[in-house]
N, C-alpha and C positions, 0 to 999 in steps of 0.2 A: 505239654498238651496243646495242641493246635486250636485256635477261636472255633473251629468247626466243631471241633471233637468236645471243644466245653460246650457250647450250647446246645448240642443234642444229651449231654450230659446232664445239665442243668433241665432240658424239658421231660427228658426223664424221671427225674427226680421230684418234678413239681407232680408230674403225671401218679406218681408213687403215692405222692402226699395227699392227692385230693382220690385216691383209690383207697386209703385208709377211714378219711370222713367218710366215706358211702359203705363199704365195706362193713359185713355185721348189721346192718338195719331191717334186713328181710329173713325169716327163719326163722325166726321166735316168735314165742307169745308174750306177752307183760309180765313184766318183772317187779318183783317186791322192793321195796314199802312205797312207791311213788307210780311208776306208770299207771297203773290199775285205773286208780282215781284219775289224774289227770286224760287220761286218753278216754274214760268214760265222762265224766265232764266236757271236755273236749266240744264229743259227740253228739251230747245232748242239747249243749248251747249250739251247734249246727245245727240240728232238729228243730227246736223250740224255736229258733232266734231272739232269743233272748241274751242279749251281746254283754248286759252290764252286771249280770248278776250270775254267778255259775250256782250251780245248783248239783249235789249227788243224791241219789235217790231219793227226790223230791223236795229235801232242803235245802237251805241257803249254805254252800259252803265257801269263806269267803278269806284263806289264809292267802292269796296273792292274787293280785288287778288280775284279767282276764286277757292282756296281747299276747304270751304265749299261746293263749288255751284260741283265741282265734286262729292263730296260725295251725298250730298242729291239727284243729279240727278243718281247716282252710286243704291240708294235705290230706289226710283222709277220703276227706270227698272228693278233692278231684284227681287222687291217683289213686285210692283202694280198686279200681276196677285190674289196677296192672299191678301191684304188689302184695293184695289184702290190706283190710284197712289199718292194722298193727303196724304193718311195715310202710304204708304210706303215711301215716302221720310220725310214722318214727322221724322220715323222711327231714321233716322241721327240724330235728337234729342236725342230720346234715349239714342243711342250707345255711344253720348259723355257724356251725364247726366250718365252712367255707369262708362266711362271712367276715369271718374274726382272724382265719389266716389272709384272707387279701387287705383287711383293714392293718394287721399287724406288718405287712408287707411296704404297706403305704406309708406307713409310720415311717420303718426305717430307711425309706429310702428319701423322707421330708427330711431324715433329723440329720445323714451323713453323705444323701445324694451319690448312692455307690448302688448299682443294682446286685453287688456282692453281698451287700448289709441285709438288702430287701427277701433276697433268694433264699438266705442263711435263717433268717425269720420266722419264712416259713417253715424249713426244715426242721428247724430245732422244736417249734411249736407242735408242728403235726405228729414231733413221735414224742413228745412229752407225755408218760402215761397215763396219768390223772386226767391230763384232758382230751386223750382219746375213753378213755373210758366214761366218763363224763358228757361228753359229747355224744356220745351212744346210748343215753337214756333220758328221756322222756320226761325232763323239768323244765323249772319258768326259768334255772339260775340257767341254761345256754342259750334264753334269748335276751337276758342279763349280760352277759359275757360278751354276747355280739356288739350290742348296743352301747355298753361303758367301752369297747376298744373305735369304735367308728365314731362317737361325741368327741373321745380321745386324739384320734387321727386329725378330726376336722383342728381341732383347737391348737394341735401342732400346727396343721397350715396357715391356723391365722393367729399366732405369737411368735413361730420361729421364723414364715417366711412373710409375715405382713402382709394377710390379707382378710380385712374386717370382716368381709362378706360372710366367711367360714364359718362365723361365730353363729349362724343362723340356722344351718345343718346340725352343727354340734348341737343347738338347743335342740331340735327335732329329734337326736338321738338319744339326749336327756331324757326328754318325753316320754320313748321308748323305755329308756331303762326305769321308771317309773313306771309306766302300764306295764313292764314284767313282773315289778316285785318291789316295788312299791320306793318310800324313803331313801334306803341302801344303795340304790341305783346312783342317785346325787351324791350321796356321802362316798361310793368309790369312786368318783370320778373326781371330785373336790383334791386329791392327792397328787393328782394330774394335772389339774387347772393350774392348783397355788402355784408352785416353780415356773411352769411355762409362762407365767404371767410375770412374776418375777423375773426370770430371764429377759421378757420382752423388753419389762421395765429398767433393767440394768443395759440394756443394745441400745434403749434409745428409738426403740423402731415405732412405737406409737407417740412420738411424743408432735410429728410435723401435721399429725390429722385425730387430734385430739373429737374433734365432734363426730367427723366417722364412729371410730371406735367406739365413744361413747352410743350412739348413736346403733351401733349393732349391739353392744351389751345387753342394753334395753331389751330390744327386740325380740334376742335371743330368748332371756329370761322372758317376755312375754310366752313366747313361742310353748317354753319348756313347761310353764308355771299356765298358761291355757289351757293346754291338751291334756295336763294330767291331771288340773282342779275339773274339769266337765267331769272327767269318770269318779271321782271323791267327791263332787255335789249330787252326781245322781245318786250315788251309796248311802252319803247323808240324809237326802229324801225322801229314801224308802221308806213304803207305808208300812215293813217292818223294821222296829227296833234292833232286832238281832243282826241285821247285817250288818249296822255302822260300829258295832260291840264287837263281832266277829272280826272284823279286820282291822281296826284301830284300836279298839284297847286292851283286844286278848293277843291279835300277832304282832303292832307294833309297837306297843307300849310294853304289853305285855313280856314278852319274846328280848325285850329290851332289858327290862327289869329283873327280867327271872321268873314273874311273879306267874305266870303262864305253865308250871313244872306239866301241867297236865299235858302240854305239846309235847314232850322232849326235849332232848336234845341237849339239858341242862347242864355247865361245866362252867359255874363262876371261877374267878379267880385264876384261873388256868394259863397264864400269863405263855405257857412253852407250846402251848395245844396246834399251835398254826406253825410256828418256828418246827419244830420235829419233825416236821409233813413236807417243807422243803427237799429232802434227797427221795420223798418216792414222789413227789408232785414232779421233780424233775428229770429223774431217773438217769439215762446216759449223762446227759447235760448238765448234772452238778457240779463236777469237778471246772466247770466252762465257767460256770456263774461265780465259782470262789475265785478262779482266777481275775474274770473279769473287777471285780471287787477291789483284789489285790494286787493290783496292778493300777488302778485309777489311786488308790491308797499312796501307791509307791511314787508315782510320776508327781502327786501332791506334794508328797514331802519333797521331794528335789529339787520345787522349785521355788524360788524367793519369797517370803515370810507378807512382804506386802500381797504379794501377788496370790496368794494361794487360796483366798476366799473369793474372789471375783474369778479365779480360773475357774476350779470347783463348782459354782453357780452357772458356771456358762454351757457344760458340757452335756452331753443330751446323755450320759451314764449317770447324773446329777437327777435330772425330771426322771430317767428309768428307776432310779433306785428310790427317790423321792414317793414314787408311784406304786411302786411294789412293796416294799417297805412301810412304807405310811400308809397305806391300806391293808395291810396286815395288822398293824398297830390298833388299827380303828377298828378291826373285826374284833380284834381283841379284847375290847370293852364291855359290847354285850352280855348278859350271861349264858345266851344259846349259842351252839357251835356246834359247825359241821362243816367235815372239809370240803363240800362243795361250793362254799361260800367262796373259797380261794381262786373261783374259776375265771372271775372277771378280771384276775391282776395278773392272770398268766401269760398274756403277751410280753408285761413288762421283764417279767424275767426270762422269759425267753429272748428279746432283744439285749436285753444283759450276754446273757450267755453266747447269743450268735458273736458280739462283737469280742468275744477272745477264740473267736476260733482264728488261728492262724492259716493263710495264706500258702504257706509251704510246711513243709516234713518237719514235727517235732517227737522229741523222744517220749515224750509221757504220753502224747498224742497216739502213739502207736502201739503202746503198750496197752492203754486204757482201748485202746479198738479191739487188741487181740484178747481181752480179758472179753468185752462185751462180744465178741463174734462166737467165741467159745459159748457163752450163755445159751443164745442164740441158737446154736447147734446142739446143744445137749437136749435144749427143751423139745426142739423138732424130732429129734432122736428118741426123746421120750415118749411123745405122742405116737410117731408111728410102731416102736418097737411094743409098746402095753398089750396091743391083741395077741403076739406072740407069745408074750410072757402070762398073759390069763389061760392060755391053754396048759401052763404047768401048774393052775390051782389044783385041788381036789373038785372031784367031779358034784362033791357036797357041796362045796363053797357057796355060800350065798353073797352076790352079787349086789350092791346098793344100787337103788332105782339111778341114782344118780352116776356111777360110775359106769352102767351102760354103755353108754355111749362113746366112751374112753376106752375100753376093751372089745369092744366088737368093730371088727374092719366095715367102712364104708364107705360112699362117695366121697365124704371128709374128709377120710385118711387121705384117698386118694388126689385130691387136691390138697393138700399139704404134701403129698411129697414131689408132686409137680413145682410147687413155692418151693422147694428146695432144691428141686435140680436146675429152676430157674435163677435161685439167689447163686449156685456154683458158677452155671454159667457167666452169669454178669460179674460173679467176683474174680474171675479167669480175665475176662473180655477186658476189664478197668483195671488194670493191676497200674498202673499211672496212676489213677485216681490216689486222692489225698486222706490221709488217715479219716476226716472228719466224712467223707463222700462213705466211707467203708462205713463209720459208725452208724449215718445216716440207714447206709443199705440195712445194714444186721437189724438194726429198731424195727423198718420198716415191713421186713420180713417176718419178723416176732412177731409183729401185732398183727400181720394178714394169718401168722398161723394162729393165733389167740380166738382170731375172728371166726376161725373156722370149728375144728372137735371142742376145745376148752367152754366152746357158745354152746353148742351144744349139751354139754353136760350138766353147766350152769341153767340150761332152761329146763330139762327133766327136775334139776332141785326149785327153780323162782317159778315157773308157769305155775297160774292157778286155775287153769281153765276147765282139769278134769275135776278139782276138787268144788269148782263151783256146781258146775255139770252133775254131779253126785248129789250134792243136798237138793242142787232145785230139781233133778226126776225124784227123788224120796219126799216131797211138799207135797202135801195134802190138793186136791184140783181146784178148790176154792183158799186161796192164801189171804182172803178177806179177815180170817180168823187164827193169822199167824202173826206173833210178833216177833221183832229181835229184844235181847237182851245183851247190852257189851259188846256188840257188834263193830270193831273201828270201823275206820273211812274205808281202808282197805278193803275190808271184806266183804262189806254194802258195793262198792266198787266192783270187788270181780263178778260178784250175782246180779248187777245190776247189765255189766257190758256184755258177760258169757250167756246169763242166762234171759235176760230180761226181767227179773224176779226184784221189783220193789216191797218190800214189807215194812209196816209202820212199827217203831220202837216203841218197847214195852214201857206201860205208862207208871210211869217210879213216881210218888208224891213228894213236895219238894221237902231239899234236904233243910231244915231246921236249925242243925245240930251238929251238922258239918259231920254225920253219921256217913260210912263206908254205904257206895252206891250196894252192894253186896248183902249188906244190914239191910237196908232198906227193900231191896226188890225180894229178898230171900224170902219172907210171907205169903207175898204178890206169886213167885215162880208156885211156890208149894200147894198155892189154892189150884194154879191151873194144871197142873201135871196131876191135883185130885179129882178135876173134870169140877168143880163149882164154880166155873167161868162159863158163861156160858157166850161171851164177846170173845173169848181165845181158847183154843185148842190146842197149839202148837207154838214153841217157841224156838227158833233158830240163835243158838245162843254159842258165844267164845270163853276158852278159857285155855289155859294153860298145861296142853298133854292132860294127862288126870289128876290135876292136882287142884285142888280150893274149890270144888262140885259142891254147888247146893239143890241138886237134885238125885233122886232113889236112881240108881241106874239104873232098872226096868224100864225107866222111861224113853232111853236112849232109843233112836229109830235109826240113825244115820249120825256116821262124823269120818271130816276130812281136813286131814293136815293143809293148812292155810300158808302160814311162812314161818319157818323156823319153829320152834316150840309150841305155837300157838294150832289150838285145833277149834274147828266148827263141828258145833251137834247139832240134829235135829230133835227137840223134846215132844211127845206128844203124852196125851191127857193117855192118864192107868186107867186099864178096863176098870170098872165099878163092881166089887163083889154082889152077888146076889143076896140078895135079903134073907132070911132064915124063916124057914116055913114057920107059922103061926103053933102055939101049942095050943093043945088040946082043949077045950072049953074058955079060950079066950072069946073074947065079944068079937063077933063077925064071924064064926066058924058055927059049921053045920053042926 
């Protein structure tokens, strides 16, 4: 392959990658359990300006700092006029899913000085599944993810190539990873720091400007330990209590401990839970990463017994595995868990894995390309061929809201099967190209067709827009005398952004007795659904499809499937029987 022919290759390819981060951000509505809330949050702390304190439907809600929740409301407003405001603050997605491949880029081209290492980087990252899909929704953990690979970047520049300055950026991106989400921000990036510093310390390279160095350490930790005490002093401040409770002892202590079950997420002990998520977090690029593994493994053992802990220390697969690795470890502590958590240590294994991609033609390489191209094609062939094959249902057949979209030919189809006469073309045009260039392609393809019908069908089942839309035209015109009951964040979230609809939660007296909120409000619902309330009329209340109702069903006015199992009702107060005429010679009758 000629320099010319690699580098329109190579710009190709990058053009691929950052067609994938954009890609999917516009066309849908909010998606369950997370956008809802944040993107109405978002909005409101744009509205309000009120920068330090996010607030949903009128309360304090305070499970992570607010730098995400500026930016994405930062995108909203100043491109909702050209995407809607959904898809412009999706938008914040993007720009860290960018962020995090040219910081990942930078890495590898600090740590082996090959614009091969740097290119492969990004490749292997942008079509890792986990973190395009992740990337594509609307959390604090992908401007976590930006921020832990760019503090990351800077610190390679100033321990591998000496230069103290660095250390002052990296704080600034500490910072950041702290205004996204709080504690965890440090603690991932601490798995990076140790080795790199070690390394430094075993090269000898701080040891001629000892004051320097120490001299920006300080700083930095100034810098880092500044900007994120201002936002945790004004939370402490607050002239309410609930806020400093809300985020410090219920999501980090709490969330730490366990002791928080009422959030989710709960899976002590679970020592395997992150480990198992390795081959879909990495999907084509597993087989790259064991290699890479086993192969540093092999070259250790062969080389002299003195020498083999100072090699090992020194090699930037040493700080990647140190990084990836030891930050999976340390998720691994807490008792809450969720695999987004893994999204900020995804460059490291991506750099693992870019460096066993070999340079020329290997046998497993080609095999494992023709295995994933095949995937590739089956799935494309899937999508376009289902309209065809739903025409040989019965004419009875009833059709799930959700598979719609999948069975009826559309503009969709029709841009997926242009992504396919375009992936032929180019797999005709590169037949040179190197098995990993082909794997590259196939991923790449996958995920612009994923981005296209598969989104679509996905949004008929997670949009909540019509189900909000539903209760709040069925609300009484004065909602002054409407409460919720059970209501998560979610669903105060989609009524809140879809429809504008704030309502105050039903007032439950406190629990004593460590009594089932159920037990307790169950008296409270029964008086108002008999109309001897005369401060509430109506209760917009959650529960579980029809199951665990402590209300007559007459009462029911309105209900709309919310996410998954869970449905909203609207309850309003039962006509009042009429009183029974007076008998005969009672006192007061003629």
């Amino acid at each position: 392959m000629t320099a010319a022919r690699r580098t329109f290759l190579s710009l190709l390819l990058l053009a691929l990658a950052a067609a994938l981060c954009l890609a999917g951000i516009v066309g849908h509505d909010l998606w369950t359990p997370d956008e809802p809330r944040v993107c109405c949050i978002a909005k409101t702390m744009w509205q309000t300006r009120d920068w330090a304190v996010p607030r949903l439907a009128g309360d304090i809600f305070l499970e992570k700092p607010p730098l995400y929740l500026w930016l994405c409301g930062a995108c909203g407003h100043l491109f909702g006029p050209l995407f809607g405001h959904v898809g412009a603050a999706r938008l914040s997605c993007s720009l860290c899913a960018l962020g995090t491949l040219a910081a990942a880029a930078w890495m590898a081209w600090l740590l082996r000085g090959r614009r091969r290492d740097a290119l492969w980087a990004v490749l292997v990252l942008a079509t890792m599944p986990q973190f395009l899909l992740e990337m594509h929704w609307m959390r604090t953990d992908v401007l976590l993810a930006f921020c832990v690979a760019a503090s990351t970047a800077f610190l390679v520049l100033a321990y591998r190539r000496g230069r103290p300055w660095a250390l002052l950026p990296a704080g600034l991106a500490a910072a950041g990873a702290f205004l996204a989400k709080g504690p965890i921000g440090w603690i991932l990036i601490l798995p990076a720091a140790l080795p790199l510093a070690l390394q430094a310390f075993l090269s000898g390279r701080g040891r001629p400007a000892r004051g320097r160095w120490l001299s920006a350490h300080l700083l930095a930790a100034l810098l880092a330990l500044g900007l994120s005490g201002l936002w945790v002093l004004a939370i402490y401040r607050h002239p309410d209590p609930a806020a400093w409770k809300a985020w410090f002892w219920d999501n980090q202590i709490g969330r730490t401990t366990g002791a928080a079950t009422a959030l989710g997420h709960h899976s002590p002990w679970a020592v395997h839970y992150y480990l198992v998520l390795l081959p879909v977090v990495l999907g084509p690029w597993f087989p790259h990463l064991c290699f890479a593994v086993a192969r540093d493994l092999a070259t250790l053992r062969a080389a002299p017994l003195r020498d083999r802990w100072r090699d090992l220390l020194q090699r930037p697969s040493f700080f990647l595995a140190a990084w990836g690795f030891g930050g999976l470890l340390l998720l691994t502590i807490p008792s809450t868990k969720r695999g987004i958590y893994l999204l900020p240590l995804y460059p490291a294994y991506a750099l693992l894995a870019a460096a066993a991609i070999p340079p020329a033609t290997h046998r497993f390489h080609r095999i494992w390309t023709a295995v994933w191209e095949t995937l590739a094609a089956l799935l494309a062939a899937a999508i376009l061929l289902l309209p065809a094959a739903a025409r040989l249902l019965p004419a009875d057949f009833a059709i799930p809201p959700a598979a719609v979209p999948l069975v009826h030919w559309t503009a969709w189809h029709t841009f997926t099967l242009l992504l396919a006469l375009l992936w032929v073309a180019l797999r005709r045009a590169l037949r040179d190209a190197t098995p990993a260039h082909r794997l590259f392609l196939a991923s790449a393809f996958l995920w612009l067709t994923v981005f296209a019908v598969p989104f679509q069908a996905a949004d008929a089942s997670k949009s909540m827009r019509a189900s909000a839309l539903r209760i709040a035209a069925a609300l009484p015109a004065d909602t002054s005398r409407t409460a919720t009951y059970h209501l998560d964040e979610t669903a105060r979230a989609a009524l809140e952004y879809y429809a504008g609809v704030v309502l105050r939660p039903l007032d439950v007296p406190h629990d004593a007795h460590n009594a089932p909120i159920k037990e307790l409000a169950a008296p409270i619902v029964a008086r108002i659904l008999a109309g001897q309330d005369p401060s509430c009329t109506a209760i917009v209340a959650q529960a579980r499809r029809d199951r665990d109702k402590i209300w007559p069903p007459e009462a029911e006015s309105a209900s709309a499937t919310f996410s998954g199992s869970r449905r909203i009702y609207l309850l309003s107060t039962t006509p009042t029987a009429p009183a029974p005429p007076p008998a005969p010679g009672a006192p007061g009758t003629p």
